[in-house]
C-alpha positions in Angstrom: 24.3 -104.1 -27.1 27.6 -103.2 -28.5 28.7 -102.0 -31.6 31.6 -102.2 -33.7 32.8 -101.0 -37.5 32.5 -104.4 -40.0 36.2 -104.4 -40.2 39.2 -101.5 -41.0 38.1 -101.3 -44.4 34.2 -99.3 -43.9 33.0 -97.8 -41.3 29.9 -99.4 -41.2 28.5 -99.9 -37.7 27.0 -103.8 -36.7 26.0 -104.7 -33.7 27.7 -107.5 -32.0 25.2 -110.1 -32.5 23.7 -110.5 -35.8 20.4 -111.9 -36.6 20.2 -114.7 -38.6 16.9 -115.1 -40.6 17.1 -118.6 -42.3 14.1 -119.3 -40.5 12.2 -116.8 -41.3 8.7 -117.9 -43.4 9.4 -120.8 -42.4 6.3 -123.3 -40.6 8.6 -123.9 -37.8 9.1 -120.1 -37.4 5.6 -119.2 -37.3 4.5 -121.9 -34.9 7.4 -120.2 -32.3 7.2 -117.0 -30.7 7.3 -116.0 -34.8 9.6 -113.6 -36.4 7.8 -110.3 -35.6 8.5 -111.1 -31.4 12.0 -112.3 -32.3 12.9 -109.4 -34.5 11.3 -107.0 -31.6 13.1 -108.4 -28.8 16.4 -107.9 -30.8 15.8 -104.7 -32.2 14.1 -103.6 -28.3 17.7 -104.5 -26.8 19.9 -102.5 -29.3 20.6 -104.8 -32.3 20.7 -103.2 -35.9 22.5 -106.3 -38.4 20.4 -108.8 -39.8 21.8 -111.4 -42.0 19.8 -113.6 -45.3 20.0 -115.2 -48.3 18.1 -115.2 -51.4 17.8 -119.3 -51.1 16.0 -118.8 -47.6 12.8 -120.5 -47.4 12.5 -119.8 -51.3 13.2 -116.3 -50.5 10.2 -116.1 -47.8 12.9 -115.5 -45.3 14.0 -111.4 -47.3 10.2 -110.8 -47.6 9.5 -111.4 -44.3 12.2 -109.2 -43.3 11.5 -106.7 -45.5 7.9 -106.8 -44.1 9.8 -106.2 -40.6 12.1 -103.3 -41.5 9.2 -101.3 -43.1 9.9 -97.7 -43.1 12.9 -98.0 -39.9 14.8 -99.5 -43.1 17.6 -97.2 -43.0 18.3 -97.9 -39.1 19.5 -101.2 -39.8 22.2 -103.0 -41.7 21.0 -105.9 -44.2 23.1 -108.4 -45.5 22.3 -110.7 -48.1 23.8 -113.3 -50.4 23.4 -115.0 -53.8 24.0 -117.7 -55.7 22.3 -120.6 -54.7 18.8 -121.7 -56.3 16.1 -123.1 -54.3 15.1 -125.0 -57.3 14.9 -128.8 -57.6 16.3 -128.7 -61.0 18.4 -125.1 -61.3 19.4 -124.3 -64.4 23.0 -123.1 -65.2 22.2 -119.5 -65.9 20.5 -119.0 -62.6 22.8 -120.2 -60.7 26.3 -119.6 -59.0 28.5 -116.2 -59.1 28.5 -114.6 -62.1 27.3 -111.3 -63.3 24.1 -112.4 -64.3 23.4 -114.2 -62.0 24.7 -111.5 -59.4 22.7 -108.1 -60.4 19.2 -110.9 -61.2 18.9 -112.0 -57.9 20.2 -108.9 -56.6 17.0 -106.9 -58.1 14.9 -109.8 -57.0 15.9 -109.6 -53.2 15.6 -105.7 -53.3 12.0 -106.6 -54.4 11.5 -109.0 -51.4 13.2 -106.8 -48.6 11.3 -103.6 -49.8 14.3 -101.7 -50.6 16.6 -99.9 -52.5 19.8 -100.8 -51.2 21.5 -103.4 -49.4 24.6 -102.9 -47.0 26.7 -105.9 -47.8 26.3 -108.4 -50.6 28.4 -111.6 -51.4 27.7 -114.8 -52.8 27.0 -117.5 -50.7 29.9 -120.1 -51.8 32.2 -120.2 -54.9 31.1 -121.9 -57.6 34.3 -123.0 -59.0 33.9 -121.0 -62.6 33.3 -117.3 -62.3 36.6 -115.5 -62.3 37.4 -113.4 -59.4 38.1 -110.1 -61.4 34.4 -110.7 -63.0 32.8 -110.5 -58.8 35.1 -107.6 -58.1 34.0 -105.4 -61.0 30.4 -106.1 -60.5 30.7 -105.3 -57.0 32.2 -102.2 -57.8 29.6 -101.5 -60.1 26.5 -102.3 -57.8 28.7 -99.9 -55.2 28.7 -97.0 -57.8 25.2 -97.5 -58.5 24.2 -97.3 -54.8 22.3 -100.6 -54.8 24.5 -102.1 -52.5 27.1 -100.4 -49.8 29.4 -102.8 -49.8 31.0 -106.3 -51.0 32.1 -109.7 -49.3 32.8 -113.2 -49.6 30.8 -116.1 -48.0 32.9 -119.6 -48.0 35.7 -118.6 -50.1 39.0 -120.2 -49.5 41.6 -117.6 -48.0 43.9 -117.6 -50.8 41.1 -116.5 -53.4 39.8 -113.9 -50.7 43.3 -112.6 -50.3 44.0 -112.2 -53.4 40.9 -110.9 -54.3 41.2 -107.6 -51.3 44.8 -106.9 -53.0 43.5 -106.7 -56.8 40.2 -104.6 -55.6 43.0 -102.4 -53.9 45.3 -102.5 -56.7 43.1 -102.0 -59.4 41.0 -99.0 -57.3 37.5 -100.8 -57.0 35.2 -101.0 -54.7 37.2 -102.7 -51.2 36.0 -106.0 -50.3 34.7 -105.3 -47.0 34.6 -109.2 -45.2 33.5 -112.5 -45.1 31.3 -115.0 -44.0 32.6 -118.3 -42.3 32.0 -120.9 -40.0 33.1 -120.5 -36.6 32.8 -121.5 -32.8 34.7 -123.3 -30.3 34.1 -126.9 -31.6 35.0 -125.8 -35.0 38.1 -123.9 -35.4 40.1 -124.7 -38.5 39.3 -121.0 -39.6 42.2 -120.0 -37.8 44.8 -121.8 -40.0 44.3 -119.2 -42.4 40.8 -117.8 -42.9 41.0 -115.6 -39.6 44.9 -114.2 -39.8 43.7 -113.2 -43.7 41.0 -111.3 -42.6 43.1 -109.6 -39.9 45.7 -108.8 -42.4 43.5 -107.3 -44.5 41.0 -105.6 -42.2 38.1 -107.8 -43.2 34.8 -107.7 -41.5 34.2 -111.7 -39.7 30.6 -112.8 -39.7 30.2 -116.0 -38.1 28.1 -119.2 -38.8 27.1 -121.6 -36.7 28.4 -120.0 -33.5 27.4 -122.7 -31.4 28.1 -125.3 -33.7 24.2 -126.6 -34.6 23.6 -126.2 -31.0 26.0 -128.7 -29.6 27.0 -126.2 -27.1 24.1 -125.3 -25.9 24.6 -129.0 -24.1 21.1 -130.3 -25.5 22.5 -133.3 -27.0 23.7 -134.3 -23.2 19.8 -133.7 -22.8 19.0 -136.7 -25.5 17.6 -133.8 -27.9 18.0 -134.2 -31.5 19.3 -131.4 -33.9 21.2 -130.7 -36.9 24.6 -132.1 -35.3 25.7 -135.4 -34.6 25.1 -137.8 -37.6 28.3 -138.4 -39.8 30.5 -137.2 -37.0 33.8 -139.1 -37.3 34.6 -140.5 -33.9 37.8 -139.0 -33.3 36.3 -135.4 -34.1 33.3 -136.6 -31.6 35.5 -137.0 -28.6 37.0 -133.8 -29.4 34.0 -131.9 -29.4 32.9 -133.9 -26.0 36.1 -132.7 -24.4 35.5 -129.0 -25.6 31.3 -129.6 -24.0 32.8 -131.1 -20.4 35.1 -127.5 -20.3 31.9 -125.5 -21.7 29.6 -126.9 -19.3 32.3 -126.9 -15.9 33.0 -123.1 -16.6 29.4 -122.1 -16.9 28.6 -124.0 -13.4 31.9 -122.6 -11.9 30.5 -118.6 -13.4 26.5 -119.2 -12.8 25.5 -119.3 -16.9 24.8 -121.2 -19.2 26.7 -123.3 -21.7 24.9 -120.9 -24.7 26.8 -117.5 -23.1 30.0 -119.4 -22.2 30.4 -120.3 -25.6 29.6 -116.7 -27.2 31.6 -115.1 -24.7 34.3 -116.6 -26.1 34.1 -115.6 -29.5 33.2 -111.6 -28.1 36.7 -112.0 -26.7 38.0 -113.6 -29.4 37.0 -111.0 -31.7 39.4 -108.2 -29.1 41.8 -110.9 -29.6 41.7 -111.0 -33.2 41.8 -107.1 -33.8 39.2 -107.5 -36.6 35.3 -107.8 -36.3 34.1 -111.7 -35.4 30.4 -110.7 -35.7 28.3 -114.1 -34.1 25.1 -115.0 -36.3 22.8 -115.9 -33.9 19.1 -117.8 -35.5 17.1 -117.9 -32.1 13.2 -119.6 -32.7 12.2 -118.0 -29.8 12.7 -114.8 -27.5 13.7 -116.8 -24.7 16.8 -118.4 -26.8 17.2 -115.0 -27.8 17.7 -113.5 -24.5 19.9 -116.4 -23.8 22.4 -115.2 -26.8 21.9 -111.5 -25.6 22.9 -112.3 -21.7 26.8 -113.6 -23.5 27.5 -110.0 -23.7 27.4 -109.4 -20.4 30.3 -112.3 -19.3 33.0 -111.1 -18.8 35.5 -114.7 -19.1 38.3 -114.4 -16.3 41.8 -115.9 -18.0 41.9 -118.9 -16.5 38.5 -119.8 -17.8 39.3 -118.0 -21.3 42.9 -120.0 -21.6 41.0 -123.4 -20.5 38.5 -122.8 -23.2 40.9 -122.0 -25.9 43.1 -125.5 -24.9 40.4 -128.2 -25.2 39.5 -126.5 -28.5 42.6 -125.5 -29.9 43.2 -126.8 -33.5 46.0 -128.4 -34.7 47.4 -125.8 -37.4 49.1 -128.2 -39.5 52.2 -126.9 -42.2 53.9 -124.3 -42.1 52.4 -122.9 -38.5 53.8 -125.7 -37.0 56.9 -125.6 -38.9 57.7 -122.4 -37.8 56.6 -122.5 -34.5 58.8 -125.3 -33.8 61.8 -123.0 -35.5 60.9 -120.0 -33.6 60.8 -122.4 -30.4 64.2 -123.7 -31.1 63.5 -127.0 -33.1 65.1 -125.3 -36.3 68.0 -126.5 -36.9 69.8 -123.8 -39.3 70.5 -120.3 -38.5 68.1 -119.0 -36.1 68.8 -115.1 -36.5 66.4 -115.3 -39.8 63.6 -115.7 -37.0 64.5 -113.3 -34.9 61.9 -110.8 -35.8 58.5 -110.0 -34.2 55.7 -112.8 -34.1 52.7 -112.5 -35.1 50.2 -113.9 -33.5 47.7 -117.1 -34.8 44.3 -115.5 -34.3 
């Protein structure tokens, strides 16, 4: 396993694979290898960073964890998130980012994962109401209080994120340490702006849905059913094909499989990017786990890196375009006000 600090702003350690435990407490869990193998076989080859929710599994997925950790608590980082209810009928003071809502089902989840602390905390999405400065200042408290280590952001636009790591800077609280986003080779729009924010603000990257709901694993080709495919526009669909055919040719040409071709992309991605891309792996099983373990041992040549990043490449849209075409020569005015270093779309 490798390790790497959660962006420039801590120096917090994660390994390079996180464990996801959505799953965890749940029946389809249990009737798997179950989360005690899983979290052993992780743990057995090096990894420390486990990733939750407080709306996992009705909040069976922290207890179970918590269960886990027992008394090695302090040898692992454990992040967590709020602001979602489980409930059929949630009520508007349980729910979304506020400060209630924040240090309540941050004192509940400390009660589930046995512990006093937690190392990162963020909400899970925006909820459209809560002001940013409100997040901040109770992340800054919760900081000062030592209940949590750290703050993030899960699915928040980049412009409210960026703004957010200048006024924590600005106004001396707390640094917002990262974010949470989804991220693989079949879904890339986080590199319009998402990914270059977090570079330029030395935010920690965790990553979702590295392998897009397991469309590139190749199990679809195999007529299995999963959480992808349904709704898929048909443009977007033949897209995502393309980017599978490259997947699955460079794993035959390399002798793997389509599951470490496509993380081995992102653990290069992530040197690329000069900020931590931390993959969220949810394996059901030890032997999908040793699958995701075995990316960090392929080492992409360039050829099959740059054929990768092609068939996946995302059109950027305004103003990337714009002023790539100026930089390129398309411009039409005076080109000595480009003439300064480029920085590079991550």
């Amino acid at each position: 396993m490798r390790y790497n600090t959660f962006g420039r702003q801590t120096g917090l350690r994660v390994s390079a694979l996180a464990l996801g435990t959505s799953s965890f407490g749940s029946v389809a869990a249990d009737g798997a290898d179950g989360p005690r193998r899983v979290f052993d076989a992780y743990v057995s080859a090096g990894g420390t960073t486990f990733d939750t929710s407080s709306v996992y599994q009705d909040g069976r997925s922290e207890t179970v964890l918590g269960d886990l950790l027992g008394n090695d608590r302090d040898d692992f980082v454990v992040i967590t998130k709020y602001s979602r209810s489980s409930s059929d009928n949630p009520r508007p003071a349980t729910t979304g980012n506020s400060r209630k809502v924040m240090i309540r089902s941050l004192e509940s989840s400390l009660r589930r994962l046995q512990t006093d602390y937690v190392d990162v905390f963020m909400p899970h999405f925006p909820d459209g109401v809560t002001p940013m400065a409100e997040i901040l200042e109770t992340f800054d408290d919760l900081v000062r209080s030592g209940k949590i280590l750290h703050g993030a952001l899960s699915n928040f636009p980049a412009w409210r994120t960026s703004a957010a790591a200048a006024r924590s800077e600005a106004r001396g609280l707390a640094p917002l340490a990262g974010i949470e986003t989804e991220y693989s080779l079949a879904e890339r729009s986080a590199e319009r702006e998402i990914l270059p924010m977090a570079q330029a603000h030395g935010l920690g990257v965790l990553l979702y849905s590295p392998l897009a709901g397991g469309l590139l694993t190749g199990k679809y080709r195999r007529g299995e059913s999963g959480r992808l495919g349904a709704g898929v526009p048909d443009t977007e669909g033949r897209e995502r094909s393309a980017v599978l055919d490259t997947v699955l040719a460079v794993a035959d040409e390399i002798g793997a499989d389509a599951v470490g071709v496509s993380l081995a992309w992102l653990h290069r991605r992530s040197t690329l990017a000069q900020t931590s891309l931390i993959p969220i792996v949810g394996p059901r099983s030890v032997t999908h786990l040793d699958a995701y373990l075995r990316s960090l041992e392929i080492d992409l040549s360039d050829e099959h890196y740059r054929r990768l990043d092609e068939v996946s490449a995302p059109r950027l849209g305004t103003p990337h375009e714009v002023v790539e075409n100026a930089l390129l020569g398309g411009f039409d005015g005076d080109r000595t006000q480009f003439d300064g270093p480029l920085i590079p779309v991550v």
